[in-house]
Backbone as numpy.savetxt, mean C-alpha at the origin, in Angstrom:
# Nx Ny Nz CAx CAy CAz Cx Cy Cz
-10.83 -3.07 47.30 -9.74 -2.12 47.27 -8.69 -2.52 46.24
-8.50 -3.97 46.10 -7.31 -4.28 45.16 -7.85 -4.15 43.77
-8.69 -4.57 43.89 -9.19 -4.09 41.63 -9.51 -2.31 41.62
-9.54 -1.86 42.81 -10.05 -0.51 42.42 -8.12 -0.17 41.97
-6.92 -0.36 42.66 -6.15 -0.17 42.12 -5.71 -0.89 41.06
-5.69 -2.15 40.34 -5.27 -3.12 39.64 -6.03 -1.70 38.20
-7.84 -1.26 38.45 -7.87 -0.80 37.44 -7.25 0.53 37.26
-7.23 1.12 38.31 -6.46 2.56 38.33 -5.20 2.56 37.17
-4.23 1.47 38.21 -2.80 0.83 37.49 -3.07 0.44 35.80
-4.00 -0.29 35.48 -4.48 -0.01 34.09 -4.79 0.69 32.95
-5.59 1.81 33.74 -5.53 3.20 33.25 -4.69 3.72 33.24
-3.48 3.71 34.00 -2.52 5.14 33.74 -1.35 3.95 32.47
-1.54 2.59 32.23 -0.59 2.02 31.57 -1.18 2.49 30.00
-2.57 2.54 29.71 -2.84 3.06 29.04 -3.18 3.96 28.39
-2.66 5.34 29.38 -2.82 6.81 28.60 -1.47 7.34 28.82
-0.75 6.17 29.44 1.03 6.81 28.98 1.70 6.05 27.94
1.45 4.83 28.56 2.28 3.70 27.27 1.84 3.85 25.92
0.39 3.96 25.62 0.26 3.45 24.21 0.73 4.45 23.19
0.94 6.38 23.77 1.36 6.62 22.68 2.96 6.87 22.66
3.77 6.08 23.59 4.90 5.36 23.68 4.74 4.60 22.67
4.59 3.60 23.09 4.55 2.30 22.10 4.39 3.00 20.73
3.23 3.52 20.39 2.78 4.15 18.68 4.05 4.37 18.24
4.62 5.63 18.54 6.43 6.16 18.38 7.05 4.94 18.61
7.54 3.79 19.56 8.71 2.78 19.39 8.31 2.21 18.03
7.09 1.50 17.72 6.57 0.85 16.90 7.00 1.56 15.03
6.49 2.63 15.23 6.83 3.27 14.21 8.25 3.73 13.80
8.65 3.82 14.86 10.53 4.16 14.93 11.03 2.63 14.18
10.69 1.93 15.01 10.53 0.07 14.65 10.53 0.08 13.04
9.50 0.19 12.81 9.19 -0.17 11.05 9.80 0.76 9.98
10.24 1.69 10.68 10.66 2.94 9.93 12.35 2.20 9.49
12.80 1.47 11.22 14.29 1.24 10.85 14.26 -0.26 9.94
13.19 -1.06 10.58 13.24 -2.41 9.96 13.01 -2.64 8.23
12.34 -1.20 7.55 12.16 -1.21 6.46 13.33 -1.28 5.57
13.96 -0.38 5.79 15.32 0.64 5.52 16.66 -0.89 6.00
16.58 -1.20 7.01 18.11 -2.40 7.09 17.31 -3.61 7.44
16.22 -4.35 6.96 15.83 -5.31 7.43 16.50 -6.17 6.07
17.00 -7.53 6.86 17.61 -8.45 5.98 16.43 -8.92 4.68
16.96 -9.01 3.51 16.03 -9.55 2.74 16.65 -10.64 1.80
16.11 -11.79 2.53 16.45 -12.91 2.11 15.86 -13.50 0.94
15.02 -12.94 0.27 14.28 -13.58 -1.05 15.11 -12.95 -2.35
15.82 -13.38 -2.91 16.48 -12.91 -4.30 15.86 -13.31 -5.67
16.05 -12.63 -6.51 15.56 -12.60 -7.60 16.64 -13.32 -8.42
16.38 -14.44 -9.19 17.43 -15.08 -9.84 18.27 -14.28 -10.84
17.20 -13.44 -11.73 17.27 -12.95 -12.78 18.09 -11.40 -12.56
17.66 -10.89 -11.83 18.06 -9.43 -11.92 18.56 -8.91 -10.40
18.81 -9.93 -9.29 19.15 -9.69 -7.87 18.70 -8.94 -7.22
17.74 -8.37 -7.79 16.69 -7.40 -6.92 16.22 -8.77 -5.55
16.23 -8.10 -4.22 16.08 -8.54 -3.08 14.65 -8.04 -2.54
14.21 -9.10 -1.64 12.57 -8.71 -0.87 12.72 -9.00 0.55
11.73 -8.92 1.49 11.56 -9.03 2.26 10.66 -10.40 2.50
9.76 -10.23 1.95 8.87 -11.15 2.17 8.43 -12.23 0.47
8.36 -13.55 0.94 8.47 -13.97 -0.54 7.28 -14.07 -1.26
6.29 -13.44 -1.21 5.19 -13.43 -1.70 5.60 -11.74 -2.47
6.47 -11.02 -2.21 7.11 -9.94 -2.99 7.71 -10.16 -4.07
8.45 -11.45 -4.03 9.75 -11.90 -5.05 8.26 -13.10 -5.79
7.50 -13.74 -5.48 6.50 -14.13 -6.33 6.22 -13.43 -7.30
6.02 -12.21 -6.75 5.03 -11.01 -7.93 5.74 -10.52 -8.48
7.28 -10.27 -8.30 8.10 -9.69 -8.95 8.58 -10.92 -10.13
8.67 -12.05 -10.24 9.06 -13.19 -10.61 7.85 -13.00 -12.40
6.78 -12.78 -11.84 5.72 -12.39 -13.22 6.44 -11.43 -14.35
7.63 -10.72 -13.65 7.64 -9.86 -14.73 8.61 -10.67 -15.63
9.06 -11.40 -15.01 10.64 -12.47 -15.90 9.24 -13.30 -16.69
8.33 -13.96 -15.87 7.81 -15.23 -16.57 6.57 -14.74 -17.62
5.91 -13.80 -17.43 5.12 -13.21 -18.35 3.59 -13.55 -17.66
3.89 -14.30 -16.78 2.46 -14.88 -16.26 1.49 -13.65 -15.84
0.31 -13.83 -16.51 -0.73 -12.87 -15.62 -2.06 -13.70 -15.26
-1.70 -13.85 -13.81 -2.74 -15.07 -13.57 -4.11 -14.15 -13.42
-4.38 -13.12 -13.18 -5.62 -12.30 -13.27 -6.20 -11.65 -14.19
-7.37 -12.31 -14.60 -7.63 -12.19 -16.00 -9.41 -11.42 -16.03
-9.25 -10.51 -16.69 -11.08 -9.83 -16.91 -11.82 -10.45 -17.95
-12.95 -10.83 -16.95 -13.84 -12.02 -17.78 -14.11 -11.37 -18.97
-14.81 -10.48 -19.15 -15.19 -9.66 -20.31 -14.63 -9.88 -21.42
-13.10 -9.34 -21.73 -12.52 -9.70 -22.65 -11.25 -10.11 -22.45
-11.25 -10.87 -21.83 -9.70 -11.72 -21.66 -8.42 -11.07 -21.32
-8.64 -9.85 -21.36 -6.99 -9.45 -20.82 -6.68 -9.64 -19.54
-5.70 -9.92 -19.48 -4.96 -10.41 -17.95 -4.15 -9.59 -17.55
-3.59 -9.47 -16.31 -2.95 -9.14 -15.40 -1.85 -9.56 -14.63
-1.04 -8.82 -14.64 0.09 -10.00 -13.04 -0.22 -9.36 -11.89
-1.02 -8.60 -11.29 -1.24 -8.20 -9.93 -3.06 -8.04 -9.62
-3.63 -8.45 -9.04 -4.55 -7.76 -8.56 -5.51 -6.89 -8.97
-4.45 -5.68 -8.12 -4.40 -4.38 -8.21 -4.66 -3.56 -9.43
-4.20 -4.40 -10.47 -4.03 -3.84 -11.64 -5.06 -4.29 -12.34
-5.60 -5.11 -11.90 -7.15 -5.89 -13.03 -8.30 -5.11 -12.29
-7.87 -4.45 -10.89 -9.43 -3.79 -10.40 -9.24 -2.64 -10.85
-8.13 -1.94 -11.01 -7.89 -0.65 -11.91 -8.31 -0.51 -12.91
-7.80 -1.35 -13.93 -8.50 -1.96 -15.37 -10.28 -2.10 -15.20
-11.03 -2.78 -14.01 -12.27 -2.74 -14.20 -13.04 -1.44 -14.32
-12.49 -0.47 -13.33 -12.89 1.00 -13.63 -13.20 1.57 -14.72
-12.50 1.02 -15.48 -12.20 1.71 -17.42 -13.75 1.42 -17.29
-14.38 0.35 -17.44 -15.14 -0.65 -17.96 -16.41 0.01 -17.18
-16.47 0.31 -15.75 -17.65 0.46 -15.02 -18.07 1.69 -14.67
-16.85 2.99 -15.53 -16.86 3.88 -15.27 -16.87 4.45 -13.69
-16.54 3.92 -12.62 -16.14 4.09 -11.43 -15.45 4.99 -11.31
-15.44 6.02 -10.86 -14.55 7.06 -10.83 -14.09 7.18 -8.99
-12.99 6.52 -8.53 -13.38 6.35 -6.96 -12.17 7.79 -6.46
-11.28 8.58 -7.64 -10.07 9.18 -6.85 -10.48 10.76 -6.73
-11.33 11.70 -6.05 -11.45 13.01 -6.14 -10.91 14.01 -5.87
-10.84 14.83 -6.19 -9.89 16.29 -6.09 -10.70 16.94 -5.03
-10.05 17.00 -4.19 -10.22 17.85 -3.10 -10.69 19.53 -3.67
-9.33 19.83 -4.43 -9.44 21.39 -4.98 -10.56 21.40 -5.83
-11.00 20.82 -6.93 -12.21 21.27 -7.53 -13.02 20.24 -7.78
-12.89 19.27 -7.30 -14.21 17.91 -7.23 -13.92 17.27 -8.85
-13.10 17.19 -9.09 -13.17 16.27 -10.36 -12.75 15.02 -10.18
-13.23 13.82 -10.81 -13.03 12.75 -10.49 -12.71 11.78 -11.51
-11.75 11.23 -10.90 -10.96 10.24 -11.57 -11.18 9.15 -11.41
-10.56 8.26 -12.54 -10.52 6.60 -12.00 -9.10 5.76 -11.90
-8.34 6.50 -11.84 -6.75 5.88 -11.24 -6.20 7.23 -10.45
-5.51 6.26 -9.09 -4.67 7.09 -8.43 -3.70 8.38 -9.06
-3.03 7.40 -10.02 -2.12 8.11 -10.82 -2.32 9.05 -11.18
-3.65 9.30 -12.00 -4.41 10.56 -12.98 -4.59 11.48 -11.91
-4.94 11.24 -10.71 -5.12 12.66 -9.55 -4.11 13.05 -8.73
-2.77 11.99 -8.87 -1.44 12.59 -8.41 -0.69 13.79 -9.82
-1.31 13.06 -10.94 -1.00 14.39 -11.87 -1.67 15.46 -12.10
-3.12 15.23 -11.71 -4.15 16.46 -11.80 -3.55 17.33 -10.85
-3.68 16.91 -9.48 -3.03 17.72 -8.43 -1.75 18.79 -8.59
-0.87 18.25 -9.40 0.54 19.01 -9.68 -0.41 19.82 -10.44
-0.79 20.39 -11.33 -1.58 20.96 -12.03 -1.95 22.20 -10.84
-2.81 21.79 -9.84 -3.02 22.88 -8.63 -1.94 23.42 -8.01
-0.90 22.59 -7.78 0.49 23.10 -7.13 1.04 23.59 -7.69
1.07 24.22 -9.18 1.29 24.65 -10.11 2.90 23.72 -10.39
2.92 22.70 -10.44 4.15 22.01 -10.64 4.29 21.49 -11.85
3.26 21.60 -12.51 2.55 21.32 -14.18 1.77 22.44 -15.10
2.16 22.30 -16.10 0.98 23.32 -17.01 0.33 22.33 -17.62
């Protein structure tokens, strides 16, 4: 009798609370983004972060460093992000598609401007 309620009591914590919680959580990150203290400063230009692996990557643009580099032909990178972008050129990967007429791209960017094009927000 007691686990048949313990699970009952379980079930109803989880088809009321969690999409409670979803909304606090998100209310949460929404406010913590917007006034959360950011203690990492930028020497150079006082731009502020949150987290210091932010003010690292931001720090590349003062020092010139691009520690990510494409084997192929040596050009480097300061992010990541930006050397797997760059590999696309190279592998012809086209990973960003248009919903409206299936054309496909290989940077985000190029299909946030194709798109205005459909919204007619561009000629």
């Amino acid at each position: 009798m007691r686990e048949f309620i313990l699970q009952r009591s379980l079930t109803n914590v989880n088809t009321v609370a969690k999409p409670l919680l979803s909304v606090h959580i998100s209310l949460y990150m929404r406010e913590s983004i917007q006034e959360r203290e950011k203690p990492y400063k930028c020497g150079e230009g006082g731009k502020a972060f949150i987290y210091g692996s932010q003010l690292t990557t931001h720090m590349r643009i003062h020092t010139g460093e691009r520690p990510y580099q494409y084997e192929q032909w040596g050009k480097a990178f300061n992010r990541c992000s930006r050397l797997s972008l760059h590999e696309g050129v190279h592998t012809g990967e086209r990973r960003y598609k248009c919903t409206e007429c299936g054309i496909a791209l290989i940077h985000c960017s190029q299909l946030t401007r194709h798109v205005q094009i459909h919204n007619g927000q561009k000629s």
